[in-house]
C-alpha positions in Angstrom: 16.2 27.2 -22.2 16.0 24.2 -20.1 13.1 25.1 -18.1 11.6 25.0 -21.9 13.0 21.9 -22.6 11.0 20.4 -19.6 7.9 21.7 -21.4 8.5 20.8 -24.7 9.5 17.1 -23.4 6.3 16.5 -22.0 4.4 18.2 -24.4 6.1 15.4 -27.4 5.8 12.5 -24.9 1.8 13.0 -24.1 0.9 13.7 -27.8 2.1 9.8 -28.1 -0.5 8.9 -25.3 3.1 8.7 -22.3 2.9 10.5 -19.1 5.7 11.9 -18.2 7.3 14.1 -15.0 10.2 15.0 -14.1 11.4 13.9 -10.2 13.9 15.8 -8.2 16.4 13.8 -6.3 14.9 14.4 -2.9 12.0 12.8 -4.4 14.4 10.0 -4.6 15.6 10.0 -1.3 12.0 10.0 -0.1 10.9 6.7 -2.3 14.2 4.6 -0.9 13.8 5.7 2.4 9.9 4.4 2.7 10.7 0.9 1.1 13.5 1.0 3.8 11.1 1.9 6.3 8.7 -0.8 5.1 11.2 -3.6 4.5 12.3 -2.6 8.2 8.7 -3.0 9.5 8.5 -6.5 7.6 5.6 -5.2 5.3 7.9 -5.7 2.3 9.2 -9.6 2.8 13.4 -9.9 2.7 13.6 -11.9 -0.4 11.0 -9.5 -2.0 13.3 -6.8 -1.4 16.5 -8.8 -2.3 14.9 -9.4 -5.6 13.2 -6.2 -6.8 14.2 -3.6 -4.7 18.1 -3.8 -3.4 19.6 -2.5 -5.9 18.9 0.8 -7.1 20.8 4.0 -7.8 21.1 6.4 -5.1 23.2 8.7 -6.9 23.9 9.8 -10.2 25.9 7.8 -12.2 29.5 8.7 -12.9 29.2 8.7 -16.4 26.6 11.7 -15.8 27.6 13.3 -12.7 25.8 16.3 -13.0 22.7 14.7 -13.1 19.9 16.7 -10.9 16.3 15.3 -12.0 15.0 12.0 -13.2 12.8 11.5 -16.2 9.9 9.2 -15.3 7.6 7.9 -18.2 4.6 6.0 -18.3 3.6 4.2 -21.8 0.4 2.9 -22.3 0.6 -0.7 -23.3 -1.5 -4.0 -24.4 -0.4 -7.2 -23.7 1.7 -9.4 -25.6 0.4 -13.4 -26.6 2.3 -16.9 -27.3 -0.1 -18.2 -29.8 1.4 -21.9 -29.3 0.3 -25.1 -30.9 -0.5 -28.6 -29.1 -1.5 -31.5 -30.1 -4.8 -30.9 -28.8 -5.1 -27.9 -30.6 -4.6 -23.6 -30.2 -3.1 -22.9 -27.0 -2.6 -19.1 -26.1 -0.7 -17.8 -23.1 -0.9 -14.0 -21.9 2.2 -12.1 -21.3 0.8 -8.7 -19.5 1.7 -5.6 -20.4 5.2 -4.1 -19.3 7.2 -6.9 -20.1 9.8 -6.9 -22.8 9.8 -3.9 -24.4 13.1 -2.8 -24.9 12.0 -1.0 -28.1 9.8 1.7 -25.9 13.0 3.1 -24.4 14.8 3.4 -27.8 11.4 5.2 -28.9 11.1 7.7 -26.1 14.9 8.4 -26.5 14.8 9.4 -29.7 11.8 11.8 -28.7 13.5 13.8 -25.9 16.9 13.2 -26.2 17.1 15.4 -29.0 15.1 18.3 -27.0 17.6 17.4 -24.7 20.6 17.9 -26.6 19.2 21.5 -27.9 19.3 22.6 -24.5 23.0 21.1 -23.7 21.9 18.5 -21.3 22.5 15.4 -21.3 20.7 12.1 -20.1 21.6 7.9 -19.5 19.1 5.5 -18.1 18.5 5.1 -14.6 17.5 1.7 -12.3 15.3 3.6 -9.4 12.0 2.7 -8.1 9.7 3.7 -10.8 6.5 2.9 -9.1 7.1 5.0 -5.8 8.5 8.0 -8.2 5.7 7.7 -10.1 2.9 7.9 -7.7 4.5 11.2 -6.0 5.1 12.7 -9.2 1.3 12.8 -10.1 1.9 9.8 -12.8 -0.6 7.2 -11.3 -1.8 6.8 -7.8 -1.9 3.4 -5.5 -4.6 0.7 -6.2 -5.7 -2.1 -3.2 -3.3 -4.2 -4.7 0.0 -1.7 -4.9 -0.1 -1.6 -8.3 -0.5 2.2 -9.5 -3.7 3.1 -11.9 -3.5 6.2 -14.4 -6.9 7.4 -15.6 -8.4 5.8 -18.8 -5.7 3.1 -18.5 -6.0 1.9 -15.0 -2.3 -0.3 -14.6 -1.7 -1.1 -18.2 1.1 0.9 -18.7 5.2 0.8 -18.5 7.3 2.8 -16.4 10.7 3.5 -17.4 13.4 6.6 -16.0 16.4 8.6 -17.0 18.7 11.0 -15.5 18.6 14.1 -16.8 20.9 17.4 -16.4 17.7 19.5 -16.3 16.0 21.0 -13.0 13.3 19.3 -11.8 10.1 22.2 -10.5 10.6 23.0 -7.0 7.9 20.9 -5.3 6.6 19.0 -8.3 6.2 16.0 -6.0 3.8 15.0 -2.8 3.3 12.0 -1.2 1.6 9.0 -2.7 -2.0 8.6 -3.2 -4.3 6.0 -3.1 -7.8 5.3 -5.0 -10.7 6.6 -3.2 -12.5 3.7 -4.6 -10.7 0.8 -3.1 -12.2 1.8 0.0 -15.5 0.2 -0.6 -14.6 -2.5 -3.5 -12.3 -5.1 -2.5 -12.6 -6.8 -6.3 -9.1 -7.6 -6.2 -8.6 -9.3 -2.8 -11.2 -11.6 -3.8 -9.6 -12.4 -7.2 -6.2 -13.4 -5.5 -5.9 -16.9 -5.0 -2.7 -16.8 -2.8 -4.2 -14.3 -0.7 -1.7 -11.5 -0.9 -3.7 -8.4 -0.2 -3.6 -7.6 3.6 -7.4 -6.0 4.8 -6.8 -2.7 5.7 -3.5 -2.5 3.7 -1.8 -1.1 0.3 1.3 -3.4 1.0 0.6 -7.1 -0.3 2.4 -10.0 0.6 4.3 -10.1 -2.8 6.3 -13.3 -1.3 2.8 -15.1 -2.4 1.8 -13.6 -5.6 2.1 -15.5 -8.5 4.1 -13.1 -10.5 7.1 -13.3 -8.0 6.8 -17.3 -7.6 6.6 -17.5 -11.8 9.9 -14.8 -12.2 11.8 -16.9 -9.7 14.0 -20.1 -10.0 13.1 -23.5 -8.8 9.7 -25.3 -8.2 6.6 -23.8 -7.2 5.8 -24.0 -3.7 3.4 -27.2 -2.4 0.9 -24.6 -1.0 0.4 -22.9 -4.3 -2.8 -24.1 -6.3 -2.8 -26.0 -9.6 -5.2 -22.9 -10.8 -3.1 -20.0 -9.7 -1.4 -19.5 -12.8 -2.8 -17.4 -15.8 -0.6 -16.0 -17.8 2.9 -17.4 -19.3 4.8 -14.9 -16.4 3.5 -12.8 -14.0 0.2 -12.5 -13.1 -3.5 -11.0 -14.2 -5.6 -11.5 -11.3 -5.9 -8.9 -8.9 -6.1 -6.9 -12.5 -8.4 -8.2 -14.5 -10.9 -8.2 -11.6 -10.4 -4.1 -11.3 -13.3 -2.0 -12.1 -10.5 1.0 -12.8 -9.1 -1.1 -15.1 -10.6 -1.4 -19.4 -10.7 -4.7 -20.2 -7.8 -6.7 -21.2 -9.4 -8.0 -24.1 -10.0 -4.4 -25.2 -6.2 -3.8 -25.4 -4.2 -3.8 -28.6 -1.5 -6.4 -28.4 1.3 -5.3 -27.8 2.5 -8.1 -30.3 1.6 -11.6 -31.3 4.2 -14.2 -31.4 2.7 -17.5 -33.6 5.0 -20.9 -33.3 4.4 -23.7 -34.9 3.7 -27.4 -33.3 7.6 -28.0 -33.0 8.9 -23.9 -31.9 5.4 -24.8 -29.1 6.8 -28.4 -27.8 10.4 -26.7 -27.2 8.8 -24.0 -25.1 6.8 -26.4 -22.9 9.9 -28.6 -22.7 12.0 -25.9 -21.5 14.5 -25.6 -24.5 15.3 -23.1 -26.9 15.0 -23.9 -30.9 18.7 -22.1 -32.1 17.2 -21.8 -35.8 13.6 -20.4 -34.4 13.3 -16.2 -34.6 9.7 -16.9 -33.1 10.8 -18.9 -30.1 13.6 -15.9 -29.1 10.8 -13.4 -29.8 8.7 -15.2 -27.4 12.0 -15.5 -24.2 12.3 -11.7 -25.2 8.7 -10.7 -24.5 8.8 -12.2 -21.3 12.0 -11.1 -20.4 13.5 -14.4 -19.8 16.1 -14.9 -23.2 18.3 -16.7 -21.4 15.9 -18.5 -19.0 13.5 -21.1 -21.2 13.3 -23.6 -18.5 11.7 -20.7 -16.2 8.9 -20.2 -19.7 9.0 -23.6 -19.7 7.9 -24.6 -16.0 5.6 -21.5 -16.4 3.4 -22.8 -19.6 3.5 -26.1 -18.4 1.9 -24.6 -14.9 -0.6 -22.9 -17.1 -1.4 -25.7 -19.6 -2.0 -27.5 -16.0 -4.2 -24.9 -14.6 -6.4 -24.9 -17.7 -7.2 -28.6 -17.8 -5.3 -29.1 -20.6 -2.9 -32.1 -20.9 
């Protein structure tokens, strides 16, 4: 009954569009021990690591210790936009796709954890690396950048995971792949202006991308050009130059947040507006609620970049 209940999963998760596989913990133990390995060799940077990937479960959680498999799904996703006002006029900032989407998770629960339930097992979310599980479970493989592509969607899509009490297919995981056709292309080394992508090398520098600077505390670094930024967090570079990748523009957002003159200037300044839905909307979809001084320094950065005063 629970081998059936891995079929019927995936069969209700792909008729929405999500990928989804199911990883067994060895497959775990593989994807920690290579970003070990990697932060060990210095190809992953220590405050990279310390940020992103320290933390993660290694075991199943107590609450659900009976766990054997994880539950990795892969949404496709547009991305979300800040339709702000200036006083010179329309201002919109990109929020790419895979931030602040809490309401996915709610959504794919209430797909398979009733299949779940028929077959008596039960499932909580889990904090793993997604992209590493992913790529060996068949979901996406590697682009230049180290950002995984799926076909038809290139990276515009969410991961998320779950332990689950069902068994995982005996060798339903291999190593990661990369795309044959970053071999000869080389779009998105040329797009990055921090020069994060190593020649020769699937590992970038993420101490220099954009996206790690713009989700981090404090002021941008002296070396970092005025032009860098292009989105209001993270970054759409070494993506929107991808020949893999549709067009951004071809995307459905995701959602579109307007704000008036007033809900706008509180943004740039930093500061939250108590009695403004749109403004929290806006901290939510990029994942910084309780951080508007980081959306802040990040619009104003972009405002900057654009000319725009």
């Amino acid at each position: 009954m629970r081998k059936a209940a891995e079929a019927s999963i995936k069969v209700a998760l792909e008729a929405r569009g999500w990928g989804a596989a199911l990883c067994s913990l060895d497959a775990l133990a593989d994807a920690l021990a290579e970003l070990e390995g990697l932060r060990d060799e210095g190809r992953i940077a220590a405050e990279v690591y310390r940020r992103y990937l320290g933390g993660f479960d290694r075991a199943p959680p107590e609450r659900l210790p009976k766990a054997s498999s994880l539950l990795i799904l892969a949404a496709p996703l547009g991305p979300s936009i800040l339709a702000l006002q200036t006083e010179a006029g329309p201002f919109e900032a990109i929020i790419p796709p895979t931030y602040g989407i809490p309401e996915l998770r709610s959504e794919a629960e209430a797909v398979f954890g009733p299949l779940l339930a028929a077959a008596g097992a039960g499932f909580t979310r889990a904090r793993v690396p997604l992209k590493a599980l992913a790529a060996r479970a068949g979901l996406g493989r590697y682009g230049r950048d180290n950002i995984l592509r799926r076909e038809g969607l290139g990276s515009y899509f969410r991961l998320e995971s779950w332990w689950t009490e069902l068994e995982a297919e005996e060798g339903s995981w291999g190593p990661p792949e990369p795309l044959e056709s970053c071999a000869s292309c080389g779009a998105c080394a040329a797009a990055c202006p921090n020069g994060c992508l190593r020649p020769g090398n699937f590992v970038v520098d993420a101490s220099r991308c954009t996206t790690f600077l713009n989700e981090g505390d404090g002021a941008f670094p002296g070396w970092l050009g005025a032009g860098a930024h292009d989105a209001a967090v993270g970054c759409l570079r070494c993506q929107g130059a991808c020949p893999e990748n549709p067009r951004l523009t071809e995307l459905a957002p995701l959602r579109r947040i307007e704000l008036d003159l007033r809900e706008s200037e509180s943004l740039f300044e930093g500061r939250l507006l108590p009695d403004s839905a749109a403004c929290r909307a806006a901290l939510a979809a990029a994942e910084m609620d309780d951080s508007p001084e980081l959306l802040g320094r990040n619009l104003r950065a972009l405002r900057l970049a654009r000319g725009a005063r």
